[in-house]
C-alpha positions in Angstrom: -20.7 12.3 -6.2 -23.0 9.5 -5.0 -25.7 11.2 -2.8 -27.6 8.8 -0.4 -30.5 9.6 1.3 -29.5 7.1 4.5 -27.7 9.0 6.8 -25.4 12.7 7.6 -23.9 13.1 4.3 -23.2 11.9 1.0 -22.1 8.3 0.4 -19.0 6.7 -0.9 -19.1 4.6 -4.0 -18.8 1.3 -3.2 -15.6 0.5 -5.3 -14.1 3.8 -3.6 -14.9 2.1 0.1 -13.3 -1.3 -2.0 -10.1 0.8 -2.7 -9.8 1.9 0.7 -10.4 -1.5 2.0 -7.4 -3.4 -0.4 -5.5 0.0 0.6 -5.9 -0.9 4.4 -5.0 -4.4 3.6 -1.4 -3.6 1.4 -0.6 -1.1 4.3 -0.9 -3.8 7.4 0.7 -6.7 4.6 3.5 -4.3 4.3 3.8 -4.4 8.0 3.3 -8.3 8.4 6.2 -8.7 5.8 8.8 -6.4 7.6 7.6 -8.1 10.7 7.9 -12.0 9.5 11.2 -10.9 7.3 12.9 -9.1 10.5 11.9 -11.7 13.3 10.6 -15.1 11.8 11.5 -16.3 8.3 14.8 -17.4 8.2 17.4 -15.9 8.0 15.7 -13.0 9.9 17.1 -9.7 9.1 17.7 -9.3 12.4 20.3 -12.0 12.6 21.8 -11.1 8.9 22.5 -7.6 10.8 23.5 -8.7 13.9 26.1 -11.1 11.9 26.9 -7.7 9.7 27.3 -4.9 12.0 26.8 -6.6 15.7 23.8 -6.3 17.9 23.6 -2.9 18.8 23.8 -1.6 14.6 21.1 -4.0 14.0 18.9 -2.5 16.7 19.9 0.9 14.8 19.6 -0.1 11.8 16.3 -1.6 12.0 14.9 0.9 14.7 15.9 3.4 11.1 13.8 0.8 9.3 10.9 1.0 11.5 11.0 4.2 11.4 11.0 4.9 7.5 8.2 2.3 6.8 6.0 4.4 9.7 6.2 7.3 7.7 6.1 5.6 4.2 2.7 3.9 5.5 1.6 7.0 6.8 2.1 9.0 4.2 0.3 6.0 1.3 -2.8 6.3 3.8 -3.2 10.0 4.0 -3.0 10.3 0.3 -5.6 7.3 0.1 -7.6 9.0 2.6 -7.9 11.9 0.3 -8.1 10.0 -2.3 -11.5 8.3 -0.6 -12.5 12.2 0.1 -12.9 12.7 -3.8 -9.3 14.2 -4.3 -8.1 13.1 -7.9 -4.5 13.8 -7.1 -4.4 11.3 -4.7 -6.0 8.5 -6.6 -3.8 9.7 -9.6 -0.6 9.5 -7.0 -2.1 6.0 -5.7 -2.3 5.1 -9.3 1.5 5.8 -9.8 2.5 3.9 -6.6 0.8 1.0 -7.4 2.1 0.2 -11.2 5.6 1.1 -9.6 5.3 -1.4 -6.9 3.7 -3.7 -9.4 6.4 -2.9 -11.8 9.3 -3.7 -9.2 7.6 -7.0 -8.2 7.2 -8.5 -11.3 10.8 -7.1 -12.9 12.6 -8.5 -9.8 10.9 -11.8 -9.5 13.2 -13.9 -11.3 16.4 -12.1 -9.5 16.6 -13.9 -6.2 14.9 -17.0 -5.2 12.9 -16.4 -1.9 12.8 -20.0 0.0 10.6 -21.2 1.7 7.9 -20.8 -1.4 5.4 -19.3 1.0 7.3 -16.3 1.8 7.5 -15.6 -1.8 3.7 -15.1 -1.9 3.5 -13.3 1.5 6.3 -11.1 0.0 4.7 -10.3 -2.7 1.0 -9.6 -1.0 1.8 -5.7 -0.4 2.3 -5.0 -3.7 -0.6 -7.3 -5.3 -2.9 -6.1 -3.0 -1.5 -1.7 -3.6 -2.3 -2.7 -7.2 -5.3 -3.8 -7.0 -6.6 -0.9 -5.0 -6.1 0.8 -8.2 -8.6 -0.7 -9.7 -11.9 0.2 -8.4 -10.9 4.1 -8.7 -11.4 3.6 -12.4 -14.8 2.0 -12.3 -17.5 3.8 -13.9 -19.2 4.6 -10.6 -16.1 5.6 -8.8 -15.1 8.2 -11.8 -18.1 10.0 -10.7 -16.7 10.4 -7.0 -13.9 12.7 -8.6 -15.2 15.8 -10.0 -13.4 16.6 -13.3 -12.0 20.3 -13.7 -15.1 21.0 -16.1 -17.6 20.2 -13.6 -15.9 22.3 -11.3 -15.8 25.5 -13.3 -19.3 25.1 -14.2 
């Protein structure tokens, strides 16, 4: 671990404070795209369910919505705030999350065209962004943030 001399404890790499910046960023895209996709872009989801089940299952439905993102957000930042505490799990878990949401971006972008062209880029910020996070872990400096099981039984 990176030891500074400049304040009450040992510092952060930078490229682990990087991660955990591009993490905070994918976590409030994620919420700007469920927000723009349910209430702006045309047609919202909130009209596509109102047409579907009526105005009082959308509410449901999307109140259900709401309320799984909440927890899927704020689960992805207490594993990246372990993660920026020097837990390998969670950058290995992070690491998984962010090739699958990668993954699922790329194999789905030819399946449905997204119009206008600009929500197609928004849309696809949350997962750029959750896969790029991935990348500082892995530099050299960063490795040294994660103590490997041999340096811990020693």
């Amino acid at each position: 671990m990176n030891t500074g001399n400049s304040g009450a404890g040992p510092r952060r790499p930078r490229q682990i404070e990087a991660a955990w910046a591009l993490t905070l960023a994918a976590v409030a895209a994620e919420v700007l795209v469920w927000v723009l996709g349910v209430f702006v872009v045309a047609p919202t989801g909130l009209d596509e369910l109102t047409e579907y089940s009526g105005r009082s299952g959308a509410i449901t439905q999307l109140a259900w919505s709401a309320g799984v993102l909440t927890a899927f957000l704020a689960s992805w930042l207490a594993v990246a705030a372990r993660m920026r505490a020097g837990h390998g799990w969670a950058r290995a878990v992070l690491t998984v999350v962010g090739a699958v949401f990668l993954l699922l971006r790329f194999g789905g972008l030819g399946m449905d065209a997204i119009d206008p062209a600009w929500w197609a880029v928004v849309n696809a910020l949350p997962d750029l962004l959750a896969a790029a996070a991935v990348v500082p872990m892995y530099l050299p400096e960063a490795r040294a943030h994660f103590p490997s099981r041999a340096r811990r039984a020693a």
